[in-house]
C-alpha positions as CSV (number, residue, x, y, z in Angstrom):
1,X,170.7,50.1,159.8
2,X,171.0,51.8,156.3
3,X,170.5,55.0,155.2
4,X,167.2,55.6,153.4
5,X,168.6,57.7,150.6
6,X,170.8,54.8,149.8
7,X,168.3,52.3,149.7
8,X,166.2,54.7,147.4
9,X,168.5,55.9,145.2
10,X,167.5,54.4,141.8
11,X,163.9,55.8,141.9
12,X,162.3,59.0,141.0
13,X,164.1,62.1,139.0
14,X,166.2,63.3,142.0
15,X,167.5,59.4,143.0
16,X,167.6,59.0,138.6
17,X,170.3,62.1,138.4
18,X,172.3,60.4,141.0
19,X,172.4,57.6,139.2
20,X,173.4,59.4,136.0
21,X,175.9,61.0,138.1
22,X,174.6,64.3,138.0
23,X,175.4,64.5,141.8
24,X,177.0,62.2,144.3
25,X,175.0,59.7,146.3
26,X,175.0,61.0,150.0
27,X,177.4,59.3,152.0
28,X,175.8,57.1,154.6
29,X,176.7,57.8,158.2
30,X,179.2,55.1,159.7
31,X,177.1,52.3,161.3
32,X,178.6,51.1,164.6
33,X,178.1,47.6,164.8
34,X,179.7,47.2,168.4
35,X,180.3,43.4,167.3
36,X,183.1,41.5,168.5
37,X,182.8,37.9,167.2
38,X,184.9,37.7,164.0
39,X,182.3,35.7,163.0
40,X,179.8,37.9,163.7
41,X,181.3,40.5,162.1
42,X,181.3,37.8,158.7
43,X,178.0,37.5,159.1
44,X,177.2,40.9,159.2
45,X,179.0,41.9,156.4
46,X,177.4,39.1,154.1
47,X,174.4,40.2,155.0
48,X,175.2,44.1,154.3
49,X,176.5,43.2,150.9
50,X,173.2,41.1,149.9
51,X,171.1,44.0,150.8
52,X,173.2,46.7,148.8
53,X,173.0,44.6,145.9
54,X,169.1,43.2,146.3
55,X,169.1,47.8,146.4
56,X,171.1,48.4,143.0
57,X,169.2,45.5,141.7
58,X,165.5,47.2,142.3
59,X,166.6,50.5,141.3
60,X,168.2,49.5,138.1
61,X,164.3,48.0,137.4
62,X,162.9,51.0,138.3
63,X,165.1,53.2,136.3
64,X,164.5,50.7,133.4
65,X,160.6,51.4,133.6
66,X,160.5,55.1,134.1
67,X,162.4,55.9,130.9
68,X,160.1,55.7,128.0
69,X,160.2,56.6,124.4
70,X,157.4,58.7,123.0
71,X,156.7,60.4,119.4
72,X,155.9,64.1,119.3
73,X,154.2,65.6,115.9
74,X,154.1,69.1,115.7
75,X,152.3,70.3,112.6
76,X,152.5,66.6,110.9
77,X,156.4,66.7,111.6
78,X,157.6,63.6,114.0
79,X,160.1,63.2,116.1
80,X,161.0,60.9,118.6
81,X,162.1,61.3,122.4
82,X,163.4,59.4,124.7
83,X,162.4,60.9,128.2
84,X,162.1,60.4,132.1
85,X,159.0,62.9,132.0
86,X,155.1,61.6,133.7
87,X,153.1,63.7,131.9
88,X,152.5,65.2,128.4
89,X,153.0,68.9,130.0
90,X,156.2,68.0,131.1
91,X,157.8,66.2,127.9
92,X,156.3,69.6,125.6
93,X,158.6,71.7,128.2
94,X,161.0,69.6,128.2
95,X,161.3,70.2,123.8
96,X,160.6,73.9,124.6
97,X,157.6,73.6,122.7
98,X,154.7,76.7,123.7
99,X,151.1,76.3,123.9
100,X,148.7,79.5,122.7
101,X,145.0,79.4,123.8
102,X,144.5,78.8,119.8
103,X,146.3,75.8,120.0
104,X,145.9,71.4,120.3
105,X,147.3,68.8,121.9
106,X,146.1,65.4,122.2
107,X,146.2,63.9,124.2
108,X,145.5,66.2,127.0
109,X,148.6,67.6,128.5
110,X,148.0,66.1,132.0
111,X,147.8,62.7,130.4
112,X,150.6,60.4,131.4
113,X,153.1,58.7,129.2
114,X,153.7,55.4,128.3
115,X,156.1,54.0,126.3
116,X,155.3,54.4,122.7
117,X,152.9,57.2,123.5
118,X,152.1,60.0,120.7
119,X,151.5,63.5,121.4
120,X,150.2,65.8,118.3
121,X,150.6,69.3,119.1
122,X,148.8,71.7,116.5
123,X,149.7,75.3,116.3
124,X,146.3,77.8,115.7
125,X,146.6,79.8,112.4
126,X,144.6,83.0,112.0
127,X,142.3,82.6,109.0
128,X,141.5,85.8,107.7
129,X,138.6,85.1,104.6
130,X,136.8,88.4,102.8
131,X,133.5,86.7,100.9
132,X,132.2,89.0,98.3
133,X,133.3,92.2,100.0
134,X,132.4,90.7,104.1
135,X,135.0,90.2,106.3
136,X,135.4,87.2,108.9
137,X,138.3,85.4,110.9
138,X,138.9,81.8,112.1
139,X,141.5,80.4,114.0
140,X,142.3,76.9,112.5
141,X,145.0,74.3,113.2
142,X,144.4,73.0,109.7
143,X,147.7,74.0,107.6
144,X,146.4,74.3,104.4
145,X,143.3,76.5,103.2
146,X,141.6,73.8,101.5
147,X,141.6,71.9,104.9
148,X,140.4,75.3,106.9
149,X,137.9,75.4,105.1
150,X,136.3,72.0,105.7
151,X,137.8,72.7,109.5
152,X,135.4,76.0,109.6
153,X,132.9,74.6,107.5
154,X,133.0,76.9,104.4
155,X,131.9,75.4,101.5
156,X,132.0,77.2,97.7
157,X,130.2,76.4,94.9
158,X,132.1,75.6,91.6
159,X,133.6,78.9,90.1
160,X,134.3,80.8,93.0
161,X,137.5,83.2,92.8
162,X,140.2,82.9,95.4
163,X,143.3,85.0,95.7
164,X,145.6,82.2,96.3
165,X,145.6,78.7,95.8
166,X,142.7,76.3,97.6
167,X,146.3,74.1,98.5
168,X,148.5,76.9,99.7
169,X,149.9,76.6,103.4
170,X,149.3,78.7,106.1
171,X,152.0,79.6,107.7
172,X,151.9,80.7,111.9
173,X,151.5,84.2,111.6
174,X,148.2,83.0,109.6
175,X,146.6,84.1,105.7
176,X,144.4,86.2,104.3
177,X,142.3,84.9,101.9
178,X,139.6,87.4,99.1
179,X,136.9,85.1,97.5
180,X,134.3,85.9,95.0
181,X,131.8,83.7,94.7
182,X,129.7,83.7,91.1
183,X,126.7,85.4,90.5
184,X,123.9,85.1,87.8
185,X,123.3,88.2,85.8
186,X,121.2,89.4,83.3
187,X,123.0,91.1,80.7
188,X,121.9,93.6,77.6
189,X,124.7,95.4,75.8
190,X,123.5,98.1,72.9
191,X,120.9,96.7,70.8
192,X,122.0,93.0,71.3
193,X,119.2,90.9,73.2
194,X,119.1,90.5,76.8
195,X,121.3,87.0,77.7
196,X,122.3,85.4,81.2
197,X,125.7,85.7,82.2
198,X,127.5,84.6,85.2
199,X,130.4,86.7,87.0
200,X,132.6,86.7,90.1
201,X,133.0,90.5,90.0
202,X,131.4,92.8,93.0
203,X,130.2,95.1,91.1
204,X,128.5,96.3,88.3
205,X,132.0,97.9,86.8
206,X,133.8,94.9,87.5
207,X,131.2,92.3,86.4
208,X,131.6,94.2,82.9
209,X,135.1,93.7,82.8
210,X,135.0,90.0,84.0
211,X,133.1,89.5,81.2
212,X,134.7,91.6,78.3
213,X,132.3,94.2,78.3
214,X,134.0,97.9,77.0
215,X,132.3,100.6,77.4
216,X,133.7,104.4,77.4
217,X,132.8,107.8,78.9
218,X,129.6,108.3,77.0
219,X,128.0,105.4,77.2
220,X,125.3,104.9,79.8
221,X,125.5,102.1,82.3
222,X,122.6,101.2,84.4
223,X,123.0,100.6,87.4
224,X,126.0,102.8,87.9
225,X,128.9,101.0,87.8
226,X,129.6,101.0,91.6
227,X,126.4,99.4,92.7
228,X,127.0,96.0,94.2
229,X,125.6,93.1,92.3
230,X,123.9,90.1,93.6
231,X,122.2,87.1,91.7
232,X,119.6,88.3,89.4
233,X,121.3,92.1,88.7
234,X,120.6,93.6,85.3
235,X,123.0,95.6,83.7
236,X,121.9,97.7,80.7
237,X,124.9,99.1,78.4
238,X,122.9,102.1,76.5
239,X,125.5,102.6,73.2
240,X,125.8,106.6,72.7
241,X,127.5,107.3,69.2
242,X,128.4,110.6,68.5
243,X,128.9,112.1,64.9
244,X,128.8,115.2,63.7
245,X,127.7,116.7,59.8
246,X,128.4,119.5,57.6
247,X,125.6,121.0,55.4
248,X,125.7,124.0,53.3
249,X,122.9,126.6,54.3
250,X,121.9,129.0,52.4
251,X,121.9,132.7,53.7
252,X,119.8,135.4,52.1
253,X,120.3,138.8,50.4
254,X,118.7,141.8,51.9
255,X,117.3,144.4,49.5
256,X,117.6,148.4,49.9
257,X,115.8,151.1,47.7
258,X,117.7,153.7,46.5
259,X,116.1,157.2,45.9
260,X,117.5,158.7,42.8
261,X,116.1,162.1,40.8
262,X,117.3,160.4,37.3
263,X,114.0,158.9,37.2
264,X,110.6,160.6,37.6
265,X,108.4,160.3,40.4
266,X,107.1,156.9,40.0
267,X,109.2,155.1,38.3
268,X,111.8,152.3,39.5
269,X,114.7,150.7,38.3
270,X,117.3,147.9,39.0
271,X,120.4,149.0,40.2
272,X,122.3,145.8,40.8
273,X,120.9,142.3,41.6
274,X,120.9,140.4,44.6
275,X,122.7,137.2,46.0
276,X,122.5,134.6,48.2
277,X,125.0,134.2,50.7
278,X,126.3,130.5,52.1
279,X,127.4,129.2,55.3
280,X,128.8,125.7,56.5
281,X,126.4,124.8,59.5
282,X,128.1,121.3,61.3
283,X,125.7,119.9,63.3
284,X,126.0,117.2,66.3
285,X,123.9,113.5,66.0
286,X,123.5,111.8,69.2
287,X,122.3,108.4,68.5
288,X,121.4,105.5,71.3
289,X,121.8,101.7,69.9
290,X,121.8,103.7,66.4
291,X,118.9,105.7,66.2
292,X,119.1,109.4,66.8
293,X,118.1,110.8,69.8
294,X,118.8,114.6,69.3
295,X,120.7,116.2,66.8
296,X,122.3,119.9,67.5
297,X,124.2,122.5,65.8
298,X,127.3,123.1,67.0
299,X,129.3,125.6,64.8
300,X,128.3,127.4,61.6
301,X,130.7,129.4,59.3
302,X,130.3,132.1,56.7
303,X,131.4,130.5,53.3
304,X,130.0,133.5,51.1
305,X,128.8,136.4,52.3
306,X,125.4,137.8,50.2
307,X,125.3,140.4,47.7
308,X,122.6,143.4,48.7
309,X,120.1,143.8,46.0
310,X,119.6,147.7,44.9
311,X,117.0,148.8,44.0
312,X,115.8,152.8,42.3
313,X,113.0,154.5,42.8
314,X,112.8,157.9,41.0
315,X,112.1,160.8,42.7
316,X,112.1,164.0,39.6
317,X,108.9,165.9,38.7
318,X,107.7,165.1,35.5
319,X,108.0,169.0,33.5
320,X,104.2,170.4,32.7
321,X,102.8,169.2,29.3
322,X,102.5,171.2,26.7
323,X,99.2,172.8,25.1
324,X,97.5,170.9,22.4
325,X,97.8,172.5,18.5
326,X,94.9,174.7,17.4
327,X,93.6,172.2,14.7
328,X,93.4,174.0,11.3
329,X,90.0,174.6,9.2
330,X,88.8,171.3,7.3
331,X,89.0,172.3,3.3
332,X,86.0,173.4,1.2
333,X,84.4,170.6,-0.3
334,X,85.5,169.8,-4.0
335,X,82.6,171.1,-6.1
336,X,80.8,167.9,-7.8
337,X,81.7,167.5,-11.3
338,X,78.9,168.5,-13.9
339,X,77.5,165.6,-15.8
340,X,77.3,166.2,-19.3
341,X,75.6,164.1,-21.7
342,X,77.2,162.3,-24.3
343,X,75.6,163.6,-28.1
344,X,73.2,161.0,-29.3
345,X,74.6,158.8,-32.2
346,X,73.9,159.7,-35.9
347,X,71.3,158.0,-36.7
């Protein structure tokens, strides 16, 4: 009789160390024969020796059909491995290679192997994507972002903004990815007409920089430039020039009366004459798109001060007037002359 672990040897991962001589076969307990015969004993041993080797024989076939050479992929990288392993569990163990609920294997890992098998392990990547401002994670086992986002179903129109490249890899510890996606805006700057535009920005401030649009602390932007834009936003630029302008104003003369007893009561005179003053007034124009909307002043200074008229008013008492002349007597009256006629001719 022979011992069972003998005649098993060359089967199975225990009897398949022995046979790589990881540890000695067991040593079979002696076998008493209690023969006598020489030729019995012959016999015997012939027939011993044909059932050791018919043993070696069947375990060398067994051996021969339980190693098998499979491929393992892990993220698109192959190798291949040569292994005594049933199952696609055991082989993954075997290459020290960790599953996380986020991660794929095909096929399943209770599958058995075969020779020539393939196992594709992919490792789960956190995507991390922020769409105009709104936050949302996947977990992908695509490596690239283009493919995660066919592999979450995220399609963008043409024009959208990304903060890294559509082909960049994703690496295990996973990406974060900011898109802006364009937007159709109406768009009126100053006094030009009102045109469509299209941006990627979030907001009003940042669609007018995406598209060139300056505009400094007094000029009025409507909405205010944190409002969030979406298709169909208008943004108004209002255009507030300031200038300022000096004019010369002029500033007039008081007049005083001056009381003085070098003229009589009633009568005035001119002391000295009056004069207009002048100031520099500098006024403030607001204008909106170019047209003035308020104008202000905003500082005035005294250029030339006025010159007081003066003017005199008399204040004497005219002296009393003095009594009229007695007229004298009219003269007597010439007497008239005596007319005496001229003697008549001779005759």
């Amino acid at each position: 009789m022979f011992d069972n672990d003998l005649a098993s040897s060359v089967t199975g991962p225990t009897r398949l160390r022995r046979l790589l001589n990881e540890e000695p076969f067991p040593i079979a307990a002696p076998v008493n024969l209690n023969v006598r015969s020489p030729v019995s004993k012959k016999i015997i041993a012939v027939i011993l020796s044909a059932l050791l080797v018919a043993g070696l024989v069947a375990g060398g076939v067994a051996f021969a059909l339980e190693r098998k050479t499979v491929t393992v992929s892990v993220d698109g990288e192959e190798q291949t491995v040569t292994t005594f392993d049933d199952n696609v569990a055991e082989v993954l163990s075997a290459q020290g290679i960790e599953l996380g609920s986020h991660d794929a294997v095909a096929p399943a890992l209770d599958s058995s192997l075969k020779e020539g098998t393939r196992i594709a392990v992919s490792y789960g990547r956190k995507l991390t994507l922020t769409v105009d401002g709104e936050k949302q994670s996947y977990w992908t086992t695509a490596t690239s972002v283009d493919d995660a986002l066919a592999q979450a179903g995220e399609r963008f129109v043409a024009g959208a903004e990304f903060s890294t490249s559509r082909s960049a890899s994703i690496g295990r510890e996973g990406l974060s990815v900011v898109i802006k996606t364009p937007k159709d805006l109406k768009l009126k700057v100053g006094s030009q007409d009102l045109r469509k535009v299209t941006t990627t920005g979030l907001t009003v401030r940042e669609a007018l920089i995406d598209l060139g649009v300056k505009v400094d602390r007094d000029d009025i932007v409507e909405p205010a430039a944190k409002t969030e834009i979406t298709d169909g936003t208008r943004i108004q630029v209002t255009r507030i020039l300031k200038t300022e302008r000096s004019v010369a104003r002029a500033v007039g003369f008081d007049t005083v009366v001056h009381k003085t007893s070098d003229l009589y009561v009633g009568e005035t005179g001119l002391q000295r004459e009056g004069r207009a003053g002048k100031d520099k007034v500098t006024y403030l124009n607001i204008r909106a798109n170019g047209k003035v909307i308020k104008t202000r002043e905003i500082k005035r200074e005294r250029v030339r001060n006025p010159v007081t008229r003066i003017e005199l008013q008399g204040t004497a008492e005219r002296p009393a007037p003095e009594p009229e002349p007695v007229p004298a007597p009219a003269p007597e009256p010439a007497p008239a002359p005596v007319h005496v006629p001229a003697p008549a001719p001779a005759p």
